[in-house]
N, C-alpha and C positions, 0 to 999 in steps of 0.2 A: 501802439505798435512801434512809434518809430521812438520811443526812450526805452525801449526793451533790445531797439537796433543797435544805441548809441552806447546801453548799459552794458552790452554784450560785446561790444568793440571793446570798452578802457576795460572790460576784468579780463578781455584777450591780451592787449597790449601789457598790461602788467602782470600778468602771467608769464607773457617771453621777458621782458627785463628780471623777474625772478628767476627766469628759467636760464639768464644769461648770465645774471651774478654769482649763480651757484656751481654753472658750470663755467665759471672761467678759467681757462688751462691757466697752467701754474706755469710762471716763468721757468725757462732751461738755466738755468746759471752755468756756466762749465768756469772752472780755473783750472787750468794747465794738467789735465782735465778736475783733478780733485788737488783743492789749496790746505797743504800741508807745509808750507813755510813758516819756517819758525817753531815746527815740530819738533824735537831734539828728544824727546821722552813719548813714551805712552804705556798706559796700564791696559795691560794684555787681560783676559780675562779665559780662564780654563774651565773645563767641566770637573766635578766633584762627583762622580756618579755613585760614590758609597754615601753622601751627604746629601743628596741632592741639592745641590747649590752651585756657586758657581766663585772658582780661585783666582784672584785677582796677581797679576806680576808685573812689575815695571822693570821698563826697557830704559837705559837711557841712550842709548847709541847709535841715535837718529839721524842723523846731519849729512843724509843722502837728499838726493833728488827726490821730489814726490814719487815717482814709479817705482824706485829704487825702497824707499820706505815703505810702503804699501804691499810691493813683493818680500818685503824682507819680512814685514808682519804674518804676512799667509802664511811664509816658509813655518816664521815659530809656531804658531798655530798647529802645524800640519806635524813639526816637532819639536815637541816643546825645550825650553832652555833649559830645563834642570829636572832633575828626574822627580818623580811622585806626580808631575805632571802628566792628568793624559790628553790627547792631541784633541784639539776642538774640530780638525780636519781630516779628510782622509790621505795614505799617503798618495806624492803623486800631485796632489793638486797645487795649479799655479794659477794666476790670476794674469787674465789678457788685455783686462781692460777695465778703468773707474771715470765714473758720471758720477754728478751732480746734478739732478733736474728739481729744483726747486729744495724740498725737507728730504728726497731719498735719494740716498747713494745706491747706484748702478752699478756693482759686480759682475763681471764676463768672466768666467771661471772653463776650464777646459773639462772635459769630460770623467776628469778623474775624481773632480767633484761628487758625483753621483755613486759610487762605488759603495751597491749594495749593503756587502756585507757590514761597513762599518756605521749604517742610517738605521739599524736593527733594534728594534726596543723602540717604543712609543718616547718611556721618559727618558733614557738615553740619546735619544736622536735629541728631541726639544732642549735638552741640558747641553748638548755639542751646537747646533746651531745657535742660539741664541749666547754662547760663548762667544760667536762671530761676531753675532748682532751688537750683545755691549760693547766688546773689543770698537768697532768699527763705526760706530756712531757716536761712541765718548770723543774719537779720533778725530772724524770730522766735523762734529757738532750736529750733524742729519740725524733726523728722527724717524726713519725706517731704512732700511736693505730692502732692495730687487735683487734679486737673482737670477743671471741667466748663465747659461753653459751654450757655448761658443755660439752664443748673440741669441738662443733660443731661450723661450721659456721653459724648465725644465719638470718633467713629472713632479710628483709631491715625492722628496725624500721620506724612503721606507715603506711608504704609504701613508704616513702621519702627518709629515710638513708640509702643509700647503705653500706654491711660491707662488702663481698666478698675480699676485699683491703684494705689495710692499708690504715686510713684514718689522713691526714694531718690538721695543724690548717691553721683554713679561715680568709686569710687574711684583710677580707672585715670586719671584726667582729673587734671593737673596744674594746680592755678590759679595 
């Protein structure tokens, strides 16, 4: 009885140290809040919705302050630099706020974000969002986007895109 006590302690005890290294929160990293120094360039990435794919465009005219480049990226996005492009955003939308907690960049976007009409289409929505996702994780080197709208987490654009989670770029998606 009493090695069935003692057997049943240590598969307890190392049950919670596995249950502790798995769920070890992920360090917050913040740089000013997102480290984009030394950025001068970045490859914008557009939706292709006749291709399904996604158009790649480089910027070189970086040399703002991180918020400053960060807002300047949403702006092109939302319209793009040169025409045949179309907008990975809707219009309207600005961005309020960028995290770094650990691999995911934390977008606070304002409500114009969510702007039905243009989340419409299953593969269109996924082709426009995930234009954000390469865009903005080539940028800071983070391996998923959160998304919230003004500090919320916001419904699933269209009813397709799930945000609830950090969302990762799809590998099926040729840029």
């Amino acid at each position: 009885m009493r090695v069935w006590f003692v057997l049943g302690a240590v598969v307890g005890v190392v049950g919670l140290l596995v249950w502790l290294i798995i769920h070890k929160p992920q360090p917050t990293r913040r740089v000013g809040p997102v480290d984009l120094k030394g950025v001068g360039a970045a490859i914008l990435y557009f939706p292709d919705i006749r291709g399904d794919r996604l158009i790649s465009h480089s910027v070189s005219d970086l040399n703002q302050e991180w918020r400053e480049k960060l807002t300047k990226i949403i702006a092109l996005l939302t319209d793009p630099p040169r025409q045949g492009l179309e907008p990975a955003l809707p219009p309207g939308t600005r961005l309020l706020s960028a995290n770094v907690t650990g691999k995911v960049l934390v977008l606070n976007f304002n409500r114009a974000f969510l702007e039905p009409s243009f989340w419409v289409g299953s593969e269109v929505a996924h082709l426009r969002f995930q234009a954000l996702v390469y865009t903005v994780t080539g940028l800071t080197g983070t391996q998923s986007v959160q998304i919230l709208v003004d500090g919320q987490t916001p419904p699933a654009l269209g009813g397709h895109i799930e945000l609830s989670e950090p969302v990762k770029r799809d590998p099926t998606i040729i840029p």
